[in-house]
N, CA and C atoms as an extended XYZ file, in Angstrom:
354
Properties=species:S:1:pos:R:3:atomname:S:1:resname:S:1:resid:I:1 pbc="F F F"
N        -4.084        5.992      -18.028 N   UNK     1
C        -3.590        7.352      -17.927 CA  UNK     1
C        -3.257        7.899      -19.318 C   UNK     1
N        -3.011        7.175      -19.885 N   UNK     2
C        -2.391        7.662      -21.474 CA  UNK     2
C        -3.312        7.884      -22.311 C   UNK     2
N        -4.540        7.588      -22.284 N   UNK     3
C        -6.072        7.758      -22.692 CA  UNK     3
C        -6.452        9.116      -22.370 C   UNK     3
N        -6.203        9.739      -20.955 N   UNK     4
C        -6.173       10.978      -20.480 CA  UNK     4
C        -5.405       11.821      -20.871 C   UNK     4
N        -4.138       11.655      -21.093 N   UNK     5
C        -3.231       12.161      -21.471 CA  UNK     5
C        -3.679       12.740      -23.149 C   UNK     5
N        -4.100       11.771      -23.762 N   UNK     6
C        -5.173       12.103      -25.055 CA  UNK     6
C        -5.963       12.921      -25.867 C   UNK     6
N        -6.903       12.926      -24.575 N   UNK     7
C        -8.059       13.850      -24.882 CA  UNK     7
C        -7.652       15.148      -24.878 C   UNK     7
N        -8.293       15.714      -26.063 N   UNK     8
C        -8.358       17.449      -26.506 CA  UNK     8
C        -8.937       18.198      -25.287 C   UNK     8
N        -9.700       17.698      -24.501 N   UNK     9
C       -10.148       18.762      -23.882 CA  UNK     9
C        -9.318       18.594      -22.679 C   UNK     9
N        -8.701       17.787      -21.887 N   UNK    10
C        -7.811       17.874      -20.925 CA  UNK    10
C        -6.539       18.141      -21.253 C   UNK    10
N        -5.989       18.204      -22.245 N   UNK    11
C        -4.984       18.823      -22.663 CA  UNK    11
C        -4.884       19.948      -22.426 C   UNK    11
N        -6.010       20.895      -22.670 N   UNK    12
C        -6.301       22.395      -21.978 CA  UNK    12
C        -5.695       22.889      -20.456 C   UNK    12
N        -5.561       21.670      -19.950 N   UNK    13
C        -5.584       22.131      -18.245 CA  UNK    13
C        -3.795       21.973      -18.275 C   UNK    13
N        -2.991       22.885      -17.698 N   UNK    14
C        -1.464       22.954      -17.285 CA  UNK    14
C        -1.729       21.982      -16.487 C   UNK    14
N        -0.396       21.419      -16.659 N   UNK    15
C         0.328       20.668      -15.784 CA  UNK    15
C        -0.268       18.985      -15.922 C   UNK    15
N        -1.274       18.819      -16.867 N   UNK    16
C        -2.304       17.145      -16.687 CA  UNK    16
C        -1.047       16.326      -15.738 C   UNK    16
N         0.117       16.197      -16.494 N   UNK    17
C         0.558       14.825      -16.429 CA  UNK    17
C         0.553       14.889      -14.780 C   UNK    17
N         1.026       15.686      -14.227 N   UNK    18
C         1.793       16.485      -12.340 CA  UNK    18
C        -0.043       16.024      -11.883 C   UNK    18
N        -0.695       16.655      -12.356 N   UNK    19
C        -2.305       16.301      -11.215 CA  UNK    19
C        -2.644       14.874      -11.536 C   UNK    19
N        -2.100       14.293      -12.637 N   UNK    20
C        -2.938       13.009      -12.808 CA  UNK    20
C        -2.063       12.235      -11.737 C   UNK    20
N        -0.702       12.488      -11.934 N   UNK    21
C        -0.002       11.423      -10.570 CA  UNK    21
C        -0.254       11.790       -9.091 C   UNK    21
N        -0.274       13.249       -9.042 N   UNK    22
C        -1.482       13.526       -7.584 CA  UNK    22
C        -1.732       12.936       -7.258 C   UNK    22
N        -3.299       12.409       -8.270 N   UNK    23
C        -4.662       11.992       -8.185 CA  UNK    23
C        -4.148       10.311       -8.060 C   UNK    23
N        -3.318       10.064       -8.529 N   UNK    24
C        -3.360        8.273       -8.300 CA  UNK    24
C        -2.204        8.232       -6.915 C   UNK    24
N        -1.591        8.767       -6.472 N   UNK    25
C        -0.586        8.909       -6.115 CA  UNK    25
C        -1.228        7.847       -4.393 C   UNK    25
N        -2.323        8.156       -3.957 N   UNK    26
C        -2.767        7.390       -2.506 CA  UNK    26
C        -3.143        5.938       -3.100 C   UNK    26
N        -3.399        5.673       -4.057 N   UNK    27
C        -3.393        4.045       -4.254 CA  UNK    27
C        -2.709        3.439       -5.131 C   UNK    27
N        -1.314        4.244       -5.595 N   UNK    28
C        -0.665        3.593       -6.042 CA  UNK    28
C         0.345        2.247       -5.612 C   UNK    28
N         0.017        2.406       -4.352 N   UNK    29
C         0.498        1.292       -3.180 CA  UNK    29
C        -0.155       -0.112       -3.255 C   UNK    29
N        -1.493        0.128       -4.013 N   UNK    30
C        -2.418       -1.224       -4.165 CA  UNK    30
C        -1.896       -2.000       -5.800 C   UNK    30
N        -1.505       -0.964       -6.244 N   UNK    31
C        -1.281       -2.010       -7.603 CA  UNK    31
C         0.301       -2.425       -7.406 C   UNK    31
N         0.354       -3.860       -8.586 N   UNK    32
C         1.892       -4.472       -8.466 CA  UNK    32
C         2.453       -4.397       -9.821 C   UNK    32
N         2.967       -4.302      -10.203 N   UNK    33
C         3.973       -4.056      -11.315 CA  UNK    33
C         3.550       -5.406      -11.214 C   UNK    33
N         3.829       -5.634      -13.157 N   UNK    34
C         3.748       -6.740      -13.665 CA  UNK    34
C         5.074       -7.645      -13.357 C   UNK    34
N         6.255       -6.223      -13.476 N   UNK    35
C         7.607       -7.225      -13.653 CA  UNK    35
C         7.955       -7.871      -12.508 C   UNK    35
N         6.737       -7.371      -11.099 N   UNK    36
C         7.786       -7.783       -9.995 CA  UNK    36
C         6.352       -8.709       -9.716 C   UNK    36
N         5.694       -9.787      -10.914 N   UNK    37
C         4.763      -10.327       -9.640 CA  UNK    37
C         5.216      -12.048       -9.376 C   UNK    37
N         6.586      -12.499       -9.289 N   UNK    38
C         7.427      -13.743       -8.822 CA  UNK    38
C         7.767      -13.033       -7.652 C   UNK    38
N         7.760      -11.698       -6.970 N   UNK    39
C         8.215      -11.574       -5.688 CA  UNK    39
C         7.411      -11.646       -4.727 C   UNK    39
N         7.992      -12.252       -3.783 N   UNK    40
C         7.343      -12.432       -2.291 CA  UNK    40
C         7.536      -10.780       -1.771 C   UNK    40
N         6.022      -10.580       -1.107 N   UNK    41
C         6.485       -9.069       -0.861 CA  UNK    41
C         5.127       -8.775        0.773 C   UNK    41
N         5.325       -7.657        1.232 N   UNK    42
C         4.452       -7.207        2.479 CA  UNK    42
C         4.194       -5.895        2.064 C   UNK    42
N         3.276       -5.833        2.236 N   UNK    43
C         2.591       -4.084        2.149 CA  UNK    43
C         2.060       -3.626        3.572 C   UNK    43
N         2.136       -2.253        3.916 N   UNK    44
C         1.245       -2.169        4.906 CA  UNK    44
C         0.855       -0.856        4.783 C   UNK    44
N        -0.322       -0.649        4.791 N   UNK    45
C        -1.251        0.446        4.348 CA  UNK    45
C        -1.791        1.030        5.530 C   UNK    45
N        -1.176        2.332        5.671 N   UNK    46
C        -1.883        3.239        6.795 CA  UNK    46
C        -2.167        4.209        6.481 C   UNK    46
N        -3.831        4.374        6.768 N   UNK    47
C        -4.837        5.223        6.377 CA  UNK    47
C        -4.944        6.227        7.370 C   UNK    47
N        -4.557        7.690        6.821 N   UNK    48
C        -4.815        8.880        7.530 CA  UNK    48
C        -5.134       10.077        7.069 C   UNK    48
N        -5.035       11.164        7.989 N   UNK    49
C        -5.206       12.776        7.102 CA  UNK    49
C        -4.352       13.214        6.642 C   UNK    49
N        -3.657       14.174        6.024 N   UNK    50
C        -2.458       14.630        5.252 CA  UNK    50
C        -1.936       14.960        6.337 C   UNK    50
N        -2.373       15.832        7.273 N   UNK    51
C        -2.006       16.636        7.922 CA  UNK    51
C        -1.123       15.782        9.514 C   UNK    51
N        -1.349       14.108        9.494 N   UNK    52
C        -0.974       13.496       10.578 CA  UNK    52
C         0.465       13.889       10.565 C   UNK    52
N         0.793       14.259       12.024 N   UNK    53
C         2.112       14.476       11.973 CA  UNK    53
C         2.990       13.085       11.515 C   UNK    53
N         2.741       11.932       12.025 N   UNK    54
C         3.692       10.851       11.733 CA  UNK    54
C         4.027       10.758        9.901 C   UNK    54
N         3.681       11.665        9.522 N   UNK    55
C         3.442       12.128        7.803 CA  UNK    55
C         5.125       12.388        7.580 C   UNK    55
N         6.709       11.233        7.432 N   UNK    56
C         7.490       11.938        6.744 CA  UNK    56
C         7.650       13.248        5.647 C   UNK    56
N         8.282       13.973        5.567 N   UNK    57
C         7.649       14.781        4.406 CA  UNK    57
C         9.010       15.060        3.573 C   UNK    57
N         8.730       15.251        2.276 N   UNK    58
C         9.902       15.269        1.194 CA  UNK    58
C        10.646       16.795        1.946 C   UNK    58
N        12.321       16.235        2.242 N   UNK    59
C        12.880       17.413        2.228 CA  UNK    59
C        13.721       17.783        1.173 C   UNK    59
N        13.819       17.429        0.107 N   UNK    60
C        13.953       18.048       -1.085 CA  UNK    60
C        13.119       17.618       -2.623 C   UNK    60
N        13.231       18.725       -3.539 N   UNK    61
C        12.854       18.123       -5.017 CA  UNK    61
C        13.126       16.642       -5.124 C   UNK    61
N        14.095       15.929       -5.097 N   UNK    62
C        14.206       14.451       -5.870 CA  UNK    62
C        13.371       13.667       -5.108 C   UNK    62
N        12.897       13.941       -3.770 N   UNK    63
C        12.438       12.445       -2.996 CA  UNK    63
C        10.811       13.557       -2.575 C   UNK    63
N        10.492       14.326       -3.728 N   UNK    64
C         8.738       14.580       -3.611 CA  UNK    64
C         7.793       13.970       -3.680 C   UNK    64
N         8.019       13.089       -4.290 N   UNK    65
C         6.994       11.759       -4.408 CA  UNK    65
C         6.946       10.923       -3.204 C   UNK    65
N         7.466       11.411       -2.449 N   UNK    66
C         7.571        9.865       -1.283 CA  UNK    66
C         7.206       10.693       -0.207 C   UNK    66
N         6.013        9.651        0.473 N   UNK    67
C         5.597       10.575        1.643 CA  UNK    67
C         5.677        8.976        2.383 C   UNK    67
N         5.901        9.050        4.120 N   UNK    68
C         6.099        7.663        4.330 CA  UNK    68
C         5.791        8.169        5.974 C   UNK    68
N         5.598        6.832        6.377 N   UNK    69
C         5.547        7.270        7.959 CA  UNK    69
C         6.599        5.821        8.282 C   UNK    69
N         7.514        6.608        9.116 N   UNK    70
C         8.717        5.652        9.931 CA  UNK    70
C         7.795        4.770       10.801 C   UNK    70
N         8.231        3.249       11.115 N   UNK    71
C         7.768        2.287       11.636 CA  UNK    71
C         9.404        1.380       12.455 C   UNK    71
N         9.007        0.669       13.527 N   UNK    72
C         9.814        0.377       14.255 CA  UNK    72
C         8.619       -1.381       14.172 C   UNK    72
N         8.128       -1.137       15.738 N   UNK    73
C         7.659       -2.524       15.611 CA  UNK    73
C         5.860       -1.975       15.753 C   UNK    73
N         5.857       -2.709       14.455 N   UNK    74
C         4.074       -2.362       13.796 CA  UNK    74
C         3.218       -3.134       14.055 C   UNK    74
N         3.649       -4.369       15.080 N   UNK    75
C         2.753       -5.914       15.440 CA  UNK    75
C         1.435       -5.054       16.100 C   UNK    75
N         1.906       -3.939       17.015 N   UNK    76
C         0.478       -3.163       18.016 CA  UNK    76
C        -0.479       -3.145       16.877 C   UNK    76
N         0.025       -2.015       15.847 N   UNK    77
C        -1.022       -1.238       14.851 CA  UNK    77
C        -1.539       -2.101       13.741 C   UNK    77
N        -1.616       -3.352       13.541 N   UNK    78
C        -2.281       -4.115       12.722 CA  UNK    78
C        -3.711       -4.457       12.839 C   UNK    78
N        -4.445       -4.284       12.614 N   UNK    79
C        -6.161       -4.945       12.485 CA  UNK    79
C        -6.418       -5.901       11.644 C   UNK    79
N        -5.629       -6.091       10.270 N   UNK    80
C        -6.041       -7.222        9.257 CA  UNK    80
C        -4.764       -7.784        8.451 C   UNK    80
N        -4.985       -8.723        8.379 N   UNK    81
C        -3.767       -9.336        7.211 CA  UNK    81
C        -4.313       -9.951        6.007 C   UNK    81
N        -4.267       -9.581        5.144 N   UNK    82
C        -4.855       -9.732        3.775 CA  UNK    82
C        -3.642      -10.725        3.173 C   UNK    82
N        -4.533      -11.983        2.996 N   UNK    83
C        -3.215      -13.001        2.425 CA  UNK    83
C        -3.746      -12.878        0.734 C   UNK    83
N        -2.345      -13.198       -0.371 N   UNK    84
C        -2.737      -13.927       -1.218 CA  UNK    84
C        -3.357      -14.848       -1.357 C   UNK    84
N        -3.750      -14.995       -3.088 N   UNK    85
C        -4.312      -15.745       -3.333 CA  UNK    85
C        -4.077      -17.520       -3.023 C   UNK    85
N        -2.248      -17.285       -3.369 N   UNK    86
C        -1.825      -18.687       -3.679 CA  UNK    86
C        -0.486      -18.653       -1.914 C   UNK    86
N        -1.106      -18.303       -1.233 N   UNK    87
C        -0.681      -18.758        0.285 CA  UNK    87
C        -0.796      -19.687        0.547 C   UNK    87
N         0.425      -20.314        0.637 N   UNK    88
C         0.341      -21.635        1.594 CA  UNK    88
C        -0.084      -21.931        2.895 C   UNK    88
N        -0.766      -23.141        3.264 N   UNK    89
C        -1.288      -23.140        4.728 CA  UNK    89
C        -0.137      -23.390        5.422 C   UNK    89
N         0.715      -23.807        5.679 N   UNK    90
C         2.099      -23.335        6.400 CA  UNK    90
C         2.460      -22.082        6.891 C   UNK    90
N         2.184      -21.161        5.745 N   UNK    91
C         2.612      -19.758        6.080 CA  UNK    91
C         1.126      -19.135        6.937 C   UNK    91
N         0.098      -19.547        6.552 N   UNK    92
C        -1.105      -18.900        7.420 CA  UNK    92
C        -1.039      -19.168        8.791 C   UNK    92
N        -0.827      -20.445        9.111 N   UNK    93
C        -0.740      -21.538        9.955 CA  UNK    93
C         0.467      -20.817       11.150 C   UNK    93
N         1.415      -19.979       10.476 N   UNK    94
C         2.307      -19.530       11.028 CA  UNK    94
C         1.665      -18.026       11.478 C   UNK    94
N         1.567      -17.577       10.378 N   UNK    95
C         1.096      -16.050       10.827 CA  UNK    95
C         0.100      -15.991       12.177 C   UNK    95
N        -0.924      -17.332       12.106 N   UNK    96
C        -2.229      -17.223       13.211 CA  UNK    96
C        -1.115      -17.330       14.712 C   UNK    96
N        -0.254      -17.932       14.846 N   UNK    97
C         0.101      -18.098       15.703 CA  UNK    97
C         1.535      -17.592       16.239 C   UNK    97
N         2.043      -17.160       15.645 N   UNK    98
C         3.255      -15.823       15.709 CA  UNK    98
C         1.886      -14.771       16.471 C   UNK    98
N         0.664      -14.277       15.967 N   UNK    99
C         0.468      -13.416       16.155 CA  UNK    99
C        -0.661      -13.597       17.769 C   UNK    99
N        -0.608      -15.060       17.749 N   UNK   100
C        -1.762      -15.112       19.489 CA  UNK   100
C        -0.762      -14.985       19.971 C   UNK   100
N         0.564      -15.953       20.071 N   UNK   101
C         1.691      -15.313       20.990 CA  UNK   101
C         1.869      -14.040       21.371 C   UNK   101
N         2.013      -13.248       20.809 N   UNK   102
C         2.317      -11.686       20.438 CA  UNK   102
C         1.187      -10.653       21.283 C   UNK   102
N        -0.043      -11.150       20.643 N   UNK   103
C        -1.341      -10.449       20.784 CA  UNK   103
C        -1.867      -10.880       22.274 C   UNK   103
N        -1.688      -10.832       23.097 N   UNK   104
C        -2.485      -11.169       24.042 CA  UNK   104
C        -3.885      -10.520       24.400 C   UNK   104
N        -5.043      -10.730       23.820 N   UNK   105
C        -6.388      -10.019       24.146 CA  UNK   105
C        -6.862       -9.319       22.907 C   UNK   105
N        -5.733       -8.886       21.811 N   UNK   106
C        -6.124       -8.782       20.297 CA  UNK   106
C        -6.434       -9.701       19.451 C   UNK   106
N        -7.418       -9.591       18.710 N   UNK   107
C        -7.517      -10.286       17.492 CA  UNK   107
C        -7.126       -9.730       16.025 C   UNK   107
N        -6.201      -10.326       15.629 N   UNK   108
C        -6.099       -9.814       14.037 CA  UNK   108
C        -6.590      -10.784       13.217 C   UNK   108
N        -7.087       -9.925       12.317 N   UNK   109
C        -7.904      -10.559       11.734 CA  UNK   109
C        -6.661      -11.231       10.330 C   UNK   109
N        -7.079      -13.045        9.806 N   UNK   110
C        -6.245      -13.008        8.077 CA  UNK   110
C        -7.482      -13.453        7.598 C   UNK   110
N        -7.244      -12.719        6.647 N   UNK   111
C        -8.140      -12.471        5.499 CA  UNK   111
C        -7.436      -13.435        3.890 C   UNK   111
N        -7.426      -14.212        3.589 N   UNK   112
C        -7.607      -15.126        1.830 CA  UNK   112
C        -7.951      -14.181        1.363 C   UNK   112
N        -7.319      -13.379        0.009 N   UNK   113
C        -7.621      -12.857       -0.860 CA  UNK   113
C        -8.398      -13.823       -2.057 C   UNK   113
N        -9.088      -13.388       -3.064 N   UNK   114
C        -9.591      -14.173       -3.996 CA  UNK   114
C        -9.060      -12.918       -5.471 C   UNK   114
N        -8.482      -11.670       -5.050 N   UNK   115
C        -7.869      -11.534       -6.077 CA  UNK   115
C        -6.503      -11.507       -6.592 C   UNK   115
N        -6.309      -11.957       -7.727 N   UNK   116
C        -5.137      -12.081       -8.427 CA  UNK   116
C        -3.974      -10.627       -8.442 C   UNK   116
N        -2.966      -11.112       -8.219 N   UNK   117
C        -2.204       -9.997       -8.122 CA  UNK   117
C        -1.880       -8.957       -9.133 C   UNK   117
N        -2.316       -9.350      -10.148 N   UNK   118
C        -2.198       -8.738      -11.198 CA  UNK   118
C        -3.374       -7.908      -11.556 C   UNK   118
């Protein structure tokens, strides 16, 4: 971004820095901060239109950046579980079967990542 931030000719356009976080703003959920990558953590990524009502929406200036949809119990709406790299078979071992209990007639899918979190 700071490369962008740079260039003479995008400098021209008001506002760069406000559209460039726009523009990253739907996958900024995929990258991890360097400082936090010793934490154990869960993501869950739900893909929709802007316009879905379940769309929290900022009710004031300080919390504009945050758009979120409220969740209770999310076991229904899962299709995939994307494990790390360095998952233990204990914890997979657990997830497969927390989730046949659960799932009766669903399959979710876990998925081994092969990339690094970083």
């Amino acid at each position: 971004m700071e490369e962008l931030l740079e260039d003479k000719e995008l400098q021209k356009i008001p506002n760069l820095e406000q559209l460039l976080s726009l523009a990253v703003l739907p996958i900024s959920c995929l990258i991890k901060h360097a400082a936090f990558e010793d934490e154990d953590e869960c993501r869950m990524i739900y893909i929709t239109h802007i316009g879905d009502e379940n769309i929290v929406e900022p009710q004031d200036y300080h919390s504009a950046n945050s758009l979120y949809v409220e969740y209770t119990n999310v076991e229904n709406y899962i299709d995939n579980i994307y494990l790390g790299p360095q998952c233990k078979l204990p914890h997979k071992l657990w997830l497969q079967n927390h989730f046949k209990k659960k799932q009766q007639g669903k399959q979710i899918k876990l998925i081994k990542s092969e990339m690094p979190l970083r």
